[in-house]
C-alpha positions in Angstrom: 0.0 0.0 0.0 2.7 2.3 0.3 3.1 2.6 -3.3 -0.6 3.4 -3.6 -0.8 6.2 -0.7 3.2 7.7 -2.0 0.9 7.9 -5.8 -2.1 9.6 -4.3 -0.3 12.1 -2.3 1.9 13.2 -5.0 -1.9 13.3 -7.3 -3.4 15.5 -3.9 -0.2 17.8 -4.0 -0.5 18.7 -7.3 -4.1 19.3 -6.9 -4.0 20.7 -3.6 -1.6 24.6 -5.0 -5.0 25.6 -5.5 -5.0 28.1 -2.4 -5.2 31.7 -4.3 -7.1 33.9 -1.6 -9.3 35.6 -4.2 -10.9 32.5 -5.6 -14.5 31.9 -4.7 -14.1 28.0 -4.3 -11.8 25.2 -4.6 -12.3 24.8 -8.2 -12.1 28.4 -9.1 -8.7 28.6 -7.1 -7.7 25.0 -9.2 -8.4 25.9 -12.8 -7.6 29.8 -12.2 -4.2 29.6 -10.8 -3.1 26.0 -11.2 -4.7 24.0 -13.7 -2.6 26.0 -16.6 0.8 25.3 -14.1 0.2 21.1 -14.0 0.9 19.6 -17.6 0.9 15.9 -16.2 -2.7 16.3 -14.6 -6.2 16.0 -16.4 -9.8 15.4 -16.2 -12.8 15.0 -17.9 -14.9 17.3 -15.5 -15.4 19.2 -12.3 -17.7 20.6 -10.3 -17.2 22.9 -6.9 -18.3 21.6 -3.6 -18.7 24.0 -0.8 -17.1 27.1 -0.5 -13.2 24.7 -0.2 -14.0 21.2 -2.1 -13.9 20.2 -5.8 -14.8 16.8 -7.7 -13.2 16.0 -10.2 -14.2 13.2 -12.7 -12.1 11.2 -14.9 -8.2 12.0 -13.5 -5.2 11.2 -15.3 -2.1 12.1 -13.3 1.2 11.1 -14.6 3.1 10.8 -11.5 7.1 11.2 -11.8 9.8 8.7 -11.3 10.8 7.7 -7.7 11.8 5.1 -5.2 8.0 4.7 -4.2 6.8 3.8 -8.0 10.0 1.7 -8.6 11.8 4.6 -10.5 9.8 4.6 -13.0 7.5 7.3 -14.4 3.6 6.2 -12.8 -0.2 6.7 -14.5 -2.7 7.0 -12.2 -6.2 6.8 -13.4 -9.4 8.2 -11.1 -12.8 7.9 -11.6 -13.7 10.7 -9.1 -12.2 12.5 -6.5 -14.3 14.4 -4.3 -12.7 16.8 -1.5 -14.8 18.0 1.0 -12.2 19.8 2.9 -8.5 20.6 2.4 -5.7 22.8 4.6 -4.8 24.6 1.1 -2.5 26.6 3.5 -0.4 23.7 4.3 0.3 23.3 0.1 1.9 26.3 -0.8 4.5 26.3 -2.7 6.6 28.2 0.4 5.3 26.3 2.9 7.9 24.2 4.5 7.7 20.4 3.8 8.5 19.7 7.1 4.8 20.5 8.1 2.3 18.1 7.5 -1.1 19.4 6.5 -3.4 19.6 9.7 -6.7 18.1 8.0 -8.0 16.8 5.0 -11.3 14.7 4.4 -11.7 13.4 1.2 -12.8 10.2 -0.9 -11.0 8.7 -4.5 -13.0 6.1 -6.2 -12.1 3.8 -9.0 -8.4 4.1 -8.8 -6.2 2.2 -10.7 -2.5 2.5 -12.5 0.2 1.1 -14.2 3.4 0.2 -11.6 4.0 -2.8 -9.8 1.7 -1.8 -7.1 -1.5 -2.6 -9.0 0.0 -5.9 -10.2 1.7 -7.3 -7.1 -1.6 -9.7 -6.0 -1.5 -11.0 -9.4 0.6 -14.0 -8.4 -1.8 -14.6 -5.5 -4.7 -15.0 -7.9 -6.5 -11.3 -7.0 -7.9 -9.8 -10.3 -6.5 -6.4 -10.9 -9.2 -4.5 -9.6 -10.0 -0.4 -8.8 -8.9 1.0 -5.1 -11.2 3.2 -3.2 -9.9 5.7 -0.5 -11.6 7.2 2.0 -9.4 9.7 4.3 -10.4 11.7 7.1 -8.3 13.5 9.8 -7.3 16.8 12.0 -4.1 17.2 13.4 -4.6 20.1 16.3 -1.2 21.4 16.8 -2.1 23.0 20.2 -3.0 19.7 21.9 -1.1 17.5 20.1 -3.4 15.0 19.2 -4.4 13.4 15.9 -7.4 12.0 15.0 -7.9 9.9 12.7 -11.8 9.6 11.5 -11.2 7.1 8.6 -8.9 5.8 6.5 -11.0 3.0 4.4 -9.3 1.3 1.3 -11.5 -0.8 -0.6 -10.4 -3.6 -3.2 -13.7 -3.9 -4.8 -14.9 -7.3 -4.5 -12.2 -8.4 -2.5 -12.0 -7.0 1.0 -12.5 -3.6 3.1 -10.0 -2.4 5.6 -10.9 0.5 7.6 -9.3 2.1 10.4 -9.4 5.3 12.5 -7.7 6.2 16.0 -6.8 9.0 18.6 -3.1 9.6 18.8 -2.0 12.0 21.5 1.6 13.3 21.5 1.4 14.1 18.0 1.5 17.5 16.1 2.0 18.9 12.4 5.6 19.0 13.4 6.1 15.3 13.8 7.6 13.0 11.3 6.6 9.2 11.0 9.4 8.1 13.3 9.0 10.4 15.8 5.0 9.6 16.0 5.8 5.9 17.0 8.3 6.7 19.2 6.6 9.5 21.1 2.5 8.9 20.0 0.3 7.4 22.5 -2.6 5.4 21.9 -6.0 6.7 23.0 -8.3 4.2 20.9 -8.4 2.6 17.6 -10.7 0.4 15.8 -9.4 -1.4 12.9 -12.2 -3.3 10.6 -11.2 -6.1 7.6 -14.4 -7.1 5.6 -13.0 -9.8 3.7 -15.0 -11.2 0.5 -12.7 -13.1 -1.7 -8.9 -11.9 -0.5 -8.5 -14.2 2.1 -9.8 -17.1 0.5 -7.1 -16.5 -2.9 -4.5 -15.1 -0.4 -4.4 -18.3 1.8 -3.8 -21.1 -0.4 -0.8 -18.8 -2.6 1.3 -18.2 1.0 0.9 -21.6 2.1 2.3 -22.5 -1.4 5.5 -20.4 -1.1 5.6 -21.9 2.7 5.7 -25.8 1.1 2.3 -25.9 2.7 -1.3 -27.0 2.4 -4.0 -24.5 3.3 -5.2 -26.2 5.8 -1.7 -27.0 7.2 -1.1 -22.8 7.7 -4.9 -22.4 8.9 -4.4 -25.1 11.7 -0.4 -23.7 12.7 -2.5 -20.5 13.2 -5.2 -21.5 15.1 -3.5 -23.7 17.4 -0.7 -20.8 18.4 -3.4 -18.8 19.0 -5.2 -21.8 21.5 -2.0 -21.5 23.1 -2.2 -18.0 24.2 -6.1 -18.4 25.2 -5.9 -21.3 27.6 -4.4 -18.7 30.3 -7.1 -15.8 29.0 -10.4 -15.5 30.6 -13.6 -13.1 30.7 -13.6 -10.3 28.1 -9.7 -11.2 26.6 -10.9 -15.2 25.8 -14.2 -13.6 24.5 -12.6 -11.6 21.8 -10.0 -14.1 21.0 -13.1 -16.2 20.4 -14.3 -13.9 17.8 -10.9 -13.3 16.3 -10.7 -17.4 15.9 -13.6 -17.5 14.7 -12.8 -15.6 11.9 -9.7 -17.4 11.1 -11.6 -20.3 10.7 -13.5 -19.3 8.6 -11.1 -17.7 6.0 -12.6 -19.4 2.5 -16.2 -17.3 3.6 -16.4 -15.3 6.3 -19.6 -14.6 7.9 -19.1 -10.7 8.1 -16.6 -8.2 9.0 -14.0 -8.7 12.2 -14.1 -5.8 14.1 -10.8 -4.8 16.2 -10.9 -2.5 19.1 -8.1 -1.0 21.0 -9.2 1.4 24.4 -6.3 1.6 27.0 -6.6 2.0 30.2 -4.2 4.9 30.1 -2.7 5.9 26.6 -0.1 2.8 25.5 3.2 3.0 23.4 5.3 0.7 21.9 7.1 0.3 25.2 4.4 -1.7 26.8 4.1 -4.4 24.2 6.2 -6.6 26.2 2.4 -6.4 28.9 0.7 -8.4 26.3 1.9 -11.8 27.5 0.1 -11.2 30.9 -2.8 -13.3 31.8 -6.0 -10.8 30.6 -3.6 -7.9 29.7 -5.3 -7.6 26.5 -8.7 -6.3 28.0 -7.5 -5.0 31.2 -4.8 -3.0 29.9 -5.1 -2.7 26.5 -9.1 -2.6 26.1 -8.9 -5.1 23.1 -12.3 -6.0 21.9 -13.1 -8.0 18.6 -16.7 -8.8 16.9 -17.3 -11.3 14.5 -21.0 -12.0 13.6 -19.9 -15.7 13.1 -18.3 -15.8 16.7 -18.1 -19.1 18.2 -17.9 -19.6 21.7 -14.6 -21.7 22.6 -13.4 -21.7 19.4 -9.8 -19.3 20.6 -9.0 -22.5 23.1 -10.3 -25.0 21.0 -7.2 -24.3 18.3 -7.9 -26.4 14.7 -10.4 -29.0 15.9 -12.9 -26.2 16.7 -13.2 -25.5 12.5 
């Protein structure tokens, strides 16, 4: 996914110059001041939303050559992009990179393109399918907090994974490195609606393991009835509902939901808590719910499938 998000951020910077203060909307500031600038971006039409958003429908950006796309010169193609709100501020040409933009919500349907990225599940037997994105965040730099409303990424007709979260200790000022060292977990949900990925995913890893499907499924589940048997209340329920879920990897029974709520905000430096009995829900909050949950399936291990 890098690859994908590196791609749509360089598409978002070239769209997002448009920030001329005497425009009446996003649109007007795009085509006025920046459209004539970008010769590697184009669309088929465009519409204004709101006094700051824009659609655009039927992108073509040609993004340049780089580590991220392989260094090679990229195509991405876009349906629609729709943004509903922007910090145009944050992408002016003389604003320093070092700043991250404080908010954005915005949605990209239908995207596809040429680099490895969009070829890479080939071998695993996943069609080549369009990418949906769904982003929404605000940084507020006073507090130092992050939240993270959505970020959804869709492989049509293969699976959804959706997550959002609260991150305190971080600011428009911090870089990714410094966010996992000094960001602090608040809460976090994490979603994976699987339809088909799981079930072509599966049998190709086992295959580059020297492994049968069912030989991988059952390593997995009986690890995990390894942890469980000293887990009890609220920690064996989810595990229930996350072994579940395994189990049931050729057709899942609906999406597993993942939910983090510490206690007190965690880092990375209390991972090494997990490993104590009912840490999971006492001290990390972890919740999972799986509409095909099974009770005493996480202790259970393989036989329970």
């Amino acid at each position: 996914m890098r690859i994908a998000f590196a791609a749509l951020v360089s598409a978002l910077l070239l769209i997002g110059f448009a920030s001329g203060a005497s425009a009446q909307n996003g649109l007007e500031r795009f085509e006025k001041e920046i459209k004539p600038q970008l010769e590697k971006l184009s669309y088929a039409s465009a519409q204004p939303l709101g006094a700051s958003g824009f659609i655009l429908n039927g992108v073509v950006a040609v993004v340049p050559a780089s580590a991220a796309t392989g260094d090679k010169e990229s195509t991405i193609r876009i349906d629609r992009i729709t943004v509903e709100d922007l910090d145009f501020e944050r992408l002016k040409a003389d604003t320093s990179p070092d700043l991250a933009l404080r908010f954005a919500r915005l949605k990209v349907e239908g995207m596809t393109g040429d680099d490895e990225m969009y070829t890479a599940l080939a071998a695993y037997g996943v069609p080549k399918v369009p990418l949906d994105i769904a982003l929404d965040y605000r940084i507020d730099p006073a507090v130092r907090v992050l939240t993270l409303n959505r970020l959804e990424v869709t492989l049509r007709g293969q699976a959804r994974l959706a997550l959002s979260m609260i991150l305190d200790g971080v600011s428009d000022k911090t870089d990714i490195d410094a966010a996992r060292d000094e960001g602090r977990l608040r809460s976090a949900s994490f979603t994976i609606d699987d339809k088909e990925l799981l079930a072509k995913l599966i049998p190709a890893v086992a295959s580059e393991e020297g492994l049968k499907s069912e030989e991988l499924i059952t390593t997995a589940l009986d690890a995990l009835a390894g942890f469980a048997r000293v887990q009890t209340g609220e920690t064996l329920k989810a595990l229930d509902a996350f072994a579940s879920f395994v189990g049931d990897w050729k057709a899942p029974k609906g999406p597993l939901v993942l939910g983090l709520k510490p206690t007190k905000t965690a880092g990375l430096e209390d991972i090494d808590k997990i490993m104590v009995p009912d840490a999971l829900s006492t001290i990390f909050g972890f919740t999972a719910t799986y509409p095909g949950a099974r009770a005493g399936a996480a202790k259970a291990g393989s036989t329970a499938k």
